[in-house]
C-alpha positions in Angstrom: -26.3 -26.5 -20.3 -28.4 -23.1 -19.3 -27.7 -24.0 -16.1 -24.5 -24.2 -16.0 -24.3 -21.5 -17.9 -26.2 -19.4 -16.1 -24.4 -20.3 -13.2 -20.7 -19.6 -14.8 -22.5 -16.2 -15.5 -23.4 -15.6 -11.7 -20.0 -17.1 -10.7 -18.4 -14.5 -12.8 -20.3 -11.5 -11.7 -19.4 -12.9 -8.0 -16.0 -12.9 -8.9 -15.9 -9.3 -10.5 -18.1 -7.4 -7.7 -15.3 -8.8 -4.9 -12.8 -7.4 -7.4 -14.4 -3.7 -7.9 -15.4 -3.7 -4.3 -11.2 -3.5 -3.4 -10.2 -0.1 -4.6 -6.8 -0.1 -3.5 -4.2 -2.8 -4.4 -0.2 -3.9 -4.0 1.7 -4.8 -6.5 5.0 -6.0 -5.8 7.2 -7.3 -8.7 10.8 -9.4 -9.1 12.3 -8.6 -12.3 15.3 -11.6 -13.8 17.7 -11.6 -16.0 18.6 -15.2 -16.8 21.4 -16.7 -19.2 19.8 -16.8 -22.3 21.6 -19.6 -24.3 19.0 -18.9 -27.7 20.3 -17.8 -31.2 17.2 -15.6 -31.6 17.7 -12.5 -33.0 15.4 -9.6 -31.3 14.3 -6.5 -33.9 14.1 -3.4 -32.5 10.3 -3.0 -30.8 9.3 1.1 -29.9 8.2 1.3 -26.0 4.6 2.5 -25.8 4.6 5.8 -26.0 2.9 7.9 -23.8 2.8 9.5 -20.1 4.2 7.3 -17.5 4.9 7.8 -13.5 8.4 8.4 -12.7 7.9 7.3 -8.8 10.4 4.7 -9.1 12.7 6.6 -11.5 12.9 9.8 -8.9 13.3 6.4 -6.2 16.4 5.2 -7.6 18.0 8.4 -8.6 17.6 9.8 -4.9 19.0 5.9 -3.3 21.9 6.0 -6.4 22.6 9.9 -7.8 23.8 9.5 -10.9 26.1 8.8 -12.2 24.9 5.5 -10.9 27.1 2.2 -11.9 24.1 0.0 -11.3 20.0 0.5 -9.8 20.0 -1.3 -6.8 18.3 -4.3 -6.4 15.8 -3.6 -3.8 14.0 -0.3 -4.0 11.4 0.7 -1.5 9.6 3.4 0.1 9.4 4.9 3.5 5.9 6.3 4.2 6.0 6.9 8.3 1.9 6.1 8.4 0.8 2.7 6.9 -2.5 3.8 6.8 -1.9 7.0 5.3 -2.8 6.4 1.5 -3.7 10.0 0.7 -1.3 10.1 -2.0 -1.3 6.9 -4.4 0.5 5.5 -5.8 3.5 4.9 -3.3 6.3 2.8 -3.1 6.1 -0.2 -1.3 8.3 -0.2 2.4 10.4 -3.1 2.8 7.6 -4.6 5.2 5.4 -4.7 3.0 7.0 -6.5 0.4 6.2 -10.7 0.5 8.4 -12.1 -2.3 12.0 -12.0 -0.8 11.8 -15.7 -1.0 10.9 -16.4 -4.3 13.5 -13.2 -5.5 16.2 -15.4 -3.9 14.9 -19.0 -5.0 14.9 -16.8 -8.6 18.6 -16.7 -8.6 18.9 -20.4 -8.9 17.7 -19.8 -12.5 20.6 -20.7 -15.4 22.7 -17.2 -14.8 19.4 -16.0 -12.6 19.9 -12.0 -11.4 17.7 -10.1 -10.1 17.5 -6.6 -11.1 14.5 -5.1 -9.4 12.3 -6.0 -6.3 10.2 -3.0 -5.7 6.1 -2.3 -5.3 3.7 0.5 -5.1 0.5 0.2 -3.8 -2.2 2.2 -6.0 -6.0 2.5 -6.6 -6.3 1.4 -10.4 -8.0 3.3 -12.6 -9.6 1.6 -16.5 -6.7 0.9 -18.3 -7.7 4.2 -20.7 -7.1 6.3 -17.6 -4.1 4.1 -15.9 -0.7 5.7 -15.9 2.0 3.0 -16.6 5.1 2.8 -14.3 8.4 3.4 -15.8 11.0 0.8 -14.6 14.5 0.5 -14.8 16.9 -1.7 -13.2 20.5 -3.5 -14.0 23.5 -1.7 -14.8 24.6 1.7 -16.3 25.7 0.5 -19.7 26.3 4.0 -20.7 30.4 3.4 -20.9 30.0 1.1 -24.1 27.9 4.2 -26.4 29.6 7.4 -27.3 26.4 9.0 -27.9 22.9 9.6 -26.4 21.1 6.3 -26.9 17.3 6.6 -27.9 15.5 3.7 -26.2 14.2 0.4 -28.0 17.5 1.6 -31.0 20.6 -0.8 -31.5 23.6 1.5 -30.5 27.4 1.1 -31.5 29.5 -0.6 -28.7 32.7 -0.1 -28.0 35.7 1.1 -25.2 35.1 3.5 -22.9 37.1 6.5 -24.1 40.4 6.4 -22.6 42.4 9.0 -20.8 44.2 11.3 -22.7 47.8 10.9 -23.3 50.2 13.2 -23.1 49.5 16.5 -25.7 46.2 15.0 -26.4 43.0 17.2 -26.3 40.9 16.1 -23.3 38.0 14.0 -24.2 35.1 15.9 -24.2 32.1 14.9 -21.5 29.2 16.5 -23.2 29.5 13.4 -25.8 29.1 10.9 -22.7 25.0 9.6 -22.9 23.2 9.6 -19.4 22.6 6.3 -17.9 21.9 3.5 -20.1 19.9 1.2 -17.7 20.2 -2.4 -18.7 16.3 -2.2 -18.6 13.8 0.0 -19.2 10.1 0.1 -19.8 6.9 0.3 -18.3 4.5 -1.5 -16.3 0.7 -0.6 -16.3 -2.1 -1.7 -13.9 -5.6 -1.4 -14.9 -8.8 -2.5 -13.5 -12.5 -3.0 -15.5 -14.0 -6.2 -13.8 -10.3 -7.7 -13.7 -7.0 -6.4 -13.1 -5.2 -6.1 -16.3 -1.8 -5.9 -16.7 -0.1 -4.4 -19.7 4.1 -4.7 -19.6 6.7 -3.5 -21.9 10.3 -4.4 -21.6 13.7 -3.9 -22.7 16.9 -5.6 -21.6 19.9 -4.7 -23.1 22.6 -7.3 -23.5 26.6 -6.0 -24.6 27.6 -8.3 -27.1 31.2 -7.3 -27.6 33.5 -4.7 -29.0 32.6 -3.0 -32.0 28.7 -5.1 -32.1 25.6 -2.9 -31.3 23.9 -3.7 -27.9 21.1 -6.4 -28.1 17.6 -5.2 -27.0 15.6 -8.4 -26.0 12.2 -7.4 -25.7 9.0 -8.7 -23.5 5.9 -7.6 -24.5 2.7 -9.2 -22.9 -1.1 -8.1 -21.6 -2.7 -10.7 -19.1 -5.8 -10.5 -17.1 -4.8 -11.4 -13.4 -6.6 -13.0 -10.4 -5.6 -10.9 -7.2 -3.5 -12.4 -4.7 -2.3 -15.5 -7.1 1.8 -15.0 -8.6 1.9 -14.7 -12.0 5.2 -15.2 -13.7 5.8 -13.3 -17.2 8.9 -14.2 -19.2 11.3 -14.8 -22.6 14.2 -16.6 -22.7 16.3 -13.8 -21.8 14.4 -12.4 -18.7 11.7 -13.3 -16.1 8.9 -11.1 -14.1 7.2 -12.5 -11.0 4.2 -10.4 -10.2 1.6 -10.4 -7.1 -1.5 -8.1 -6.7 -3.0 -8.3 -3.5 -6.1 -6.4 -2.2 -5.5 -4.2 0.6 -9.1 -2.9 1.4 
């Protein structure tokens, strides 16, 4: 038993010294939606808050201005040099991205969408010093609220406010919200002997006229093994995820 113990220990330390000694790492993730055919209800959860990088936000909005009907599903970055890495993190170019596969074999899931491929390569920091990223994806569901939505709340859905008719007062556009994104969240990766992923998610469902929006939640922390796909999900959405070492 002491040996075997001793040389799980020793295993281990192998394991975590190959980790640390890669300081700079891709992750490239496929984010879901799939029909969700469950009659679980979903309280409200608050998003971790905190600071977060907005390099994919400040991505989207300069590939889709607002207002924006929907992210696109592909979002990418175009650093000229591939071995310039001055600046992390980045955003992944569409080279260097290895799950366009498995994003289309997603899609084969019941009512399977894909909202988001994207990456960013970064040198993680301990997960006290790691800046999540923010994510959002899907579509703008900002026609079915009348007022400025606060993430992770239940908001009232209904029409979007018709034109005026003749002698009406013109509807005021100050009341319209910015861009609801059908999700939003954060995804943080950490290292300290493993990579650790902590992810926070909201998808927002529209469940009909006069019904507030349905925020289905994921919520999960999972230590990862670099280079290996790990798949996070709930009934109402999936994550595929791949960290690879890149030196």
């Amino acid at each position: 038993m002491q040996k075997l113990l001793k040389g799980w220990v020793l295993l281990t330390a192998l394991v975590s010294s190959q980790l640390m000694a890669a300081t700079v790492f891709d992750v490239e993730v496929v984010i879901v939606a799939r029909q969700d055919a469950s009659n679980e209800t979903w309280p409200p959860r608050p998003l971790p808050d905190g600071k977060t990088n907005p390099l994919l936000i400040d991505a989207i909005n300069a590939q889709c201005p607002p207002p924006c009907a929907a992210v696109p599903q592909t979002i990418v970055g175009s650093a000229p040099d591939a071995t310039d890495d001055s600046q992390l993190p980045r955003l992944l170019r569409p080279d260097e991205l290895k799950l366009n596969d498995a994003a289309s074999r997603l899609t084969g899931l019941p009512g399977g969408r894909v909202l988001l491929h994207t990456g960013w390569r970064l040198a993680p920091k301990q997960p006290r010093y790691a800046t999540p990223m923010a994510v959002e994806a899907g579509r703008d569901l900002g026609s079915y609220v009348l007022q400025p939505v606060a993430e992770n709340t239940a908001v009232d859905v209904s029409a979007a406010p018709a034109e005026p008719q003749t002698g009406e007062a013109p509807v005021d556009a100050t009341v319209m919200p910015a861009m609801v994104p059908e999700l939003a969240g954060q995804i943080q990766v950490a290292l300290d002997h493993y990579l650790l992923v902590d992810m926070a998610l909201d998808l927002k469902t529209v469940q009909g006229d006069g019904q507030p929006l349905l925020v289905k939640t994921l919520r999960q922390k999972r230590r990862l093994k670099s280079g290996e796909w790990h798949y996070f999900d709930n009934p109402a959405m999936g994550v595929l995820m791949q960290i690879r070492p890149v030196r």
